[in-house]
C-alpha positions in Angstrom: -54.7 -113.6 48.3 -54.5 -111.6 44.9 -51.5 -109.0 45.0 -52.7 -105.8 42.9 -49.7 -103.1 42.2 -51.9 -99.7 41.2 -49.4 -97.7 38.7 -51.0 -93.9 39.4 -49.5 -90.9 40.0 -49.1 -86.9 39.4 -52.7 -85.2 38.8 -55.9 -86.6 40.5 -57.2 -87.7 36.9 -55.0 -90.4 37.6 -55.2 -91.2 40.8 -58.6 -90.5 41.6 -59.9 -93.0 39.0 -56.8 -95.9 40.3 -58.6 -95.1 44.2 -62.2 -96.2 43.1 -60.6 -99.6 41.5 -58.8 -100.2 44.4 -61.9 -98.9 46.4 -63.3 -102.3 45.0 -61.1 -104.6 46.0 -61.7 -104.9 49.8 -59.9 -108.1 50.2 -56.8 -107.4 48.1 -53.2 -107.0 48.9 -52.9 -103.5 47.0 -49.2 -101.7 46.6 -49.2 -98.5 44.8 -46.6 -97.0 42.5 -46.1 -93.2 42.3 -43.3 -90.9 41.4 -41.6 -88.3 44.1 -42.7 -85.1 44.6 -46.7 -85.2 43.4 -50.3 -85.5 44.6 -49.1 -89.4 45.1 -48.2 -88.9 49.1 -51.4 -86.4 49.9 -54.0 -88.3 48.2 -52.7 -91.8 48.0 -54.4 -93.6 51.6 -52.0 -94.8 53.9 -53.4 -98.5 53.8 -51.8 -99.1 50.7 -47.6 -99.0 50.5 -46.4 -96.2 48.0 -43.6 -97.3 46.1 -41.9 -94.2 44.3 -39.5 -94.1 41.1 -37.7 -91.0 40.1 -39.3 -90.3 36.6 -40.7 -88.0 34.1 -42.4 -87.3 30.5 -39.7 -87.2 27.3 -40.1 -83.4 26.9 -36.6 -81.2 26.4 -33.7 -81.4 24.1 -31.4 -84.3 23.3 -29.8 -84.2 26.9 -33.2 -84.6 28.7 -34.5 -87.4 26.6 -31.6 -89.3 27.1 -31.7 -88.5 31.0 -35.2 -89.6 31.1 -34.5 -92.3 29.0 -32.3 -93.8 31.7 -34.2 -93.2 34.6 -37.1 -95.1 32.7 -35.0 -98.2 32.7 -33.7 -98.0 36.1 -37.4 -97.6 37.2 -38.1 -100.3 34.9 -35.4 -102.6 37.3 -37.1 -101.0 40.4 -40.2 -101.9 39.2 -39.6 -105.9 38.6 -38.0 -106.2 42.2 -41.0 -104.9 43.3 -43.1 -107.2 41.7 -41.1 -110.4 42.9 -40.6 -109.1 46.3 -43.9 -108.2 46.8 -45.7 -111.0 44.8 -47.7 -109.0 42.8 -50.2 -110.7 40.4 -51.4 -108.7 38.1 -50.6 -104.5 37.5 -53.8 -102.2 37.4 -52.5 -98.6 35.7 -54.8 -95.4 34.8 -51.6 -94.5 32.5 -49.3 -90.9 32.7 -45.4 -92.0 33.1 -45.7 -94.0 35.6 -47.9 -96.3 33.4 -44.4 -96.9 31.6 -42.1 -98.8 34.0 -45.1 -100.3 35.2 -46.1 -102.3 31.8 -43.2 -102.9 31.1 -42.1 -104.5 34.0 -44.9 -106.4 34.1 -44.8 -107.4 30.8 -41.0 -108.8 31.3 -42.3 -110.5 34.8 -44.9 -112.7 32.5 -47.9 -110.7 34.7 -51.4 -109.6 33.2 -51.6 -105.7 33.1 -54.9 -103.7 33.1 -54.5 -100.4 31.5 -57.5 -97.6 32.1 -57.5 -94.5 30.2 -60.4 -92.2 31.3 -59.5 -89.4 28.5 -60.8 -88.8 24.7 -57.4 -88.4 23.7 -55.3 -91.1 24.8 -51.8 -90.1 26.4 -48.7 -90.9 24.7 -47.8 -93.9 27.0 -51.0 -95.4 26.2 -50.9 -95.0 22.3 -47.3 -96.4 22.8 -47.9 -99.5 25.2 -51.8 -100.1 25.5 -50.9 -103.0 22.9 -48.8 -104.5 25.7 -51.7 -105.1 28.0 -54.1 -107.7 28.8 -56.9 -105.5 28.7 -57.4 -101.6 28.8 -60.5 -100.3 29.1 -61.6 -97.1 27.7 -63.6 -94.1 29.1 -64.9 -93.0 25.6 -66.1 -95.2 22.8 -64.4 -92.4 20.7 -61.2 -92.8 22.0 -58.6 -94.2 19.6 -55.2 -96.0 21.0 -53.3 -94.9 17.8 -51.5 -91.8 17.1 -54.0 -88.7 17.7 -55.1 -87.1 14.0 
């Protein structure tokens, strides 16, 4: 049995999207990976297991970065332990931050790794690590994966 891990969380523009891929895939073993506190918990359906890391966007002074910074890589550890626990074969993400651990953990495990981005203007973890994955799939033929003009 294929083992999807779904990397969606914070606003419904991501999840929402992540739920009508995983909507799909009837027969799959689907984990999902979300951050504390958000829509995640409300919206995510209790059928798949939500895996949460403590994370968040590189906004603030030097202090914050850094602080984020960390918690990226420990969610970056978290992230490969779940993937060999769990057997996961390939990583589906819609991006946001939690696109980031997810990639690239995956890409450090040797797994595939979709990528979906549903907006005109892709997000920053998308311009930065959409040339990590397998295959990303865009919403808009006018989006670009490079730096917005």
């Amino acid at each position: 049995m294929a083992r999807l891990l779904i990397a969606a969380s914070g606003t419904g523009g991501h999840i929402f999207p992540a739920l009508a891929v995983a909507e799909t895939l009837p027969h799959w073993d689907i984990h999902w990976l979300g951050t504390r506190e958000r829509l995640d918990e409300r919206l995510v359906p209790k059928r798949y297991p939500l895996h949460r890391v403590a994370l968040g966007g590189l906004q603030g002074g030097w202090r914050e970065r850094l602080l984020r910074l960390i918690q990226l890589l420990v969610a970056v550890r978290t992230v490969l332990r779940l993937l060999h626990r769990q057997r996961i074969t390939v990583v589906f993400t819609t991006g946001g931050y939690i696109a980031a651990p997810a990639i690239l953990a995956a890409r450090l495990a040797g797994l595939p790794v979709l990528l979906h981005e549903s907006n005109v203007v892709a997000g920053r973890v998308t311009r930065l690590l959409g040339g990590c994955c397998n295959g990303v799939a865009l919403g808009w033929s006018s989006t670009r994966l490079g730096r917005p003009p």
